[in-house]
C-alpha positions as CSV (number, residue, x, y, z in Angstrom):
1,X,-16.6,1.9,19.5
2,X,-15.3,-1.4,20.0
3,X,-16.7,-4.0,17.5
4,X,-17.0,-1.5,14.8
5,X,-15.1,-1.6,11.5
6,X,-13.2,0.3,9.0
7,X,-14.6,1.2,5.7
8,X,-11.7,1.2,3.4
9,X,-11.3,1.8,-0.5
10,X,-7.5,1.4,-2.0
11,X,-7.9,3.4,-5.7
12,X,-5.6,4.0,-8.2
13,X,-5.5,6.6,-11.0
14,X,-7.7,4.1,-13.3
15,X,-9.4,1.9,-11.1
16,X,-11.2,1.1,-7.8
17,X,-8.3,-1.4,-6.5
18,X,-10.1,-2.8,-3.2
19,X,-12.9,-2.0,-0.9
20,X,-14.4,-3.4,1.7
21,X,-14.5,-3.5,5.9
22,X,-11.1,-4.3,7.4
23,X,-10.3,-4.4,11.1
24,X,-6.5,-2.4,10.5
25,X,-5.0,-0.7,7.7
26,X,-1.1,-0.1,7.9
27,X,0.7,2.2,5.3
28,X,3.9,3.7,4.9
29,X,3.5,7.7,5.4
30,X,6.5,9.9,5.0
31,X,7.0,9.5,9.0
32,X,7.1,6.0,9.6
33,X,4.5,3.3,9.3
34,X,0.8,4.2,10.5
35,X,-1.8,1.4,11.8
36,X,-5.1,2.6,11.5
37,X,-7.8,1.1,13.7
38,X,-11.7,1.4,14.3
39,X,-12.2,5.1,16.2
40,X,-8.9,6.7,14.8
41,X,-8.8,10.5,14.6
42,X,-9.1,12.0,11.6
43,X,-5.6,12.5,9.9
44,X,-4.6,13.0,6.2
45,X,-1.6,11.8,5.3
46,X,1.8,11.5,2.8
47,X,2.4,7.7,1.8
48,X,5.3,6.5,0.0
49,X,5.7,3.7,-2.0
50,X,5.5,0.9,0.1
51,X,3.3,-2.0,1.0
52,X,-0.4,-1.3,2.4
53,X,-1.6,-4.4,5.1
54,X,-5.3,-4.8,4.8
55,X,-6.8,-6.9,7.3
56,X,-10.2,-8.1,7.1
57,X,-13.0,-8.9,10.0
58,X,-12.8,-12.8,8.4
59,X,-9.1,-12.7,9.3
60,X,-7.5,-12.6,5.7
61,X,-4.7,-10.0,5.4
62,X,-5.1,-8.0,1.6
63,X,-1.2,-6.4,0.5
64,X,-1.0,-4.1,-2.2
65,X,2.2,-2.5,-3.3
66,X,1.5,1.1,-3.8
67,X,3.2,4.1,-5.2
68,X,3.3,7.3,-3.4
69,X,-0.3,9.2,-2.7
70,X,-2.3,10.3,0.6
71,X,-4.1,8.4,3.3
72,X,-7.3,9.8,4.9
73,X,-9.2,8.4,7.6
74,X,-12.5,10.3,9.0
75,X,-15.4,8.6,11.1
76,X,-13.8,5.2,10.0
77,X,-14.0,5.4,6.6
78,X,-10.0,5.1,5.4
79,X,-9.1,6.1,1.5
80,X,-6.1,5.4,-0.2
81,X,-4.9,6.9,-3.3
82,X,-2.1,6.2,-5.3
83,X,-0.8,7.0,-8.9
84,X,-0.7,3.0,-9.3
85,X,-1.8,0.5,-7.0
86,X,-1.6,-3.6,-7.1
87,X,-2.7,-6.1,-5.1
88,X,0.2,-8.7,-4.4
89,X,-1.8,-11.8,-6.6
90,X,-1.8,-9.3,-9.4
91,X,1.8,-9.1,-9.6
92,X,4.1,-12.0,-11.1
93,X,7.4,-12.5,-8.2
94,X,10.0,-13.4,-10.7
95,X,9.2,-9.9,-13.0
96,X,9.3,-8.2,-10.6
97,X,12.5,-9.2,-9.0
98,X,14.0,-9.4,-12.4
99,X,13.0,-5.5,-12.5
100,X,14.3,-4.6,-9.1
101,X,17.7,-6.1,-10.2
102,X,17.7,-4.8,-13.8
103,X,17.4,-1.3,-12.0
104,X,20.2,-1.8,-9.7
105,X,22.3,-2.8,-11.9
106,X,21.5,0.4,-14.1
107,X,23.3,2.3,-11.1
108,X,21.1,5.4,-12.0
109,X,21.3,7.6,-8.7
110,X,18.3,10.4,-9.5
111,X,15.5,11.1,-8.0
112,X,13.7,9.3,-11.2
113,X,15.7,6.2,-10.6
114,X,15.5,6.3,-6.3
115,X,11.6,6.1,-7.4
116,X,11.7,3.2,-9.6
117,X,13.8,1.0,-7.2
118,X,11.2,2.1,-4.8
119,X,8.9,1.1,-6.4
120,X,10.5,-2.4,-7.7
121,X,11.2,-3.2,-4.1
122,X,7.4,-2.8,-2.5
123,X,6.1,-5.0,-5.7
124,X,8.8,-7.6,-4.7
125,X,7.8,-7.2,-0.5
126,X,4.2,-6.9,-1.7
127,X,4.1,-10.5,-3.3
128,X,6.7,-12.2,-0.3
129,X,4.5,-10.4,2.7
130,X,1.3,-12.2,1.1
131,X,3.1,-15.4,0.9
């Protein structure tokens, strides 16, 4: 249906992070990165901590750094959920690259640790992507 918009809502385990109508969604899913636009087929999906691209009808571009979750997308309608979720004015830059390089220095190679500098990293791209 050309013209026709997405209905998207980006939650979190405690809050309602964004919603609104957007005109592409990109995520990170455990196969690569996925674009989402108006008339999609349906899909559920893995995501991975990354950086969700939210752009709106009014041109604006919304970037959230998000932890792992699922993406669904049914009759344009596209939810994200993730255990956290921020959007990138939410987060303060120098933190969060003080936390991506206090946990790289730690050296820690688990899983545990793999998730964390994740997670450091797509706060960090979150904040420079919106910039």
């Amino acid at each position: 249906m050309a013209g026709s918009l997405l209905q998207v809502e980006l939650v979190s385990a405690d809050r309602l992070v964004w919603s609104g109508e957007a005109k592409m969604v990109i995520a990170r899913t455990t196969e690569g990165d996925m674009g989402v636009l108006p008339g999609h087929a349906p899909v559920l999906s893995v995501i991975i901590e990354g950086v969700v691209d939210i752009q709106t009808p009014q041109g604006e571009t919304w970037v959230a750094a998000v932890d792992a979750g699922f993406l669904s997308v049914s009759n344009d309608r596209v939810s994200i959920l993730s255990e956290r979720a921020e959007m990138s004015h939410e987060i303060d830059l120098e933190k969060a690259r003080k936390d991506l390089e206090r946990l790289r220095a730690a050296g820690e190679n688990d899983d545990e640790a793999n998730e964390a500098v994740r997670r450091a990293e797509a706060r960090v791209r979150a904040v420079e992507r919106a910039s």
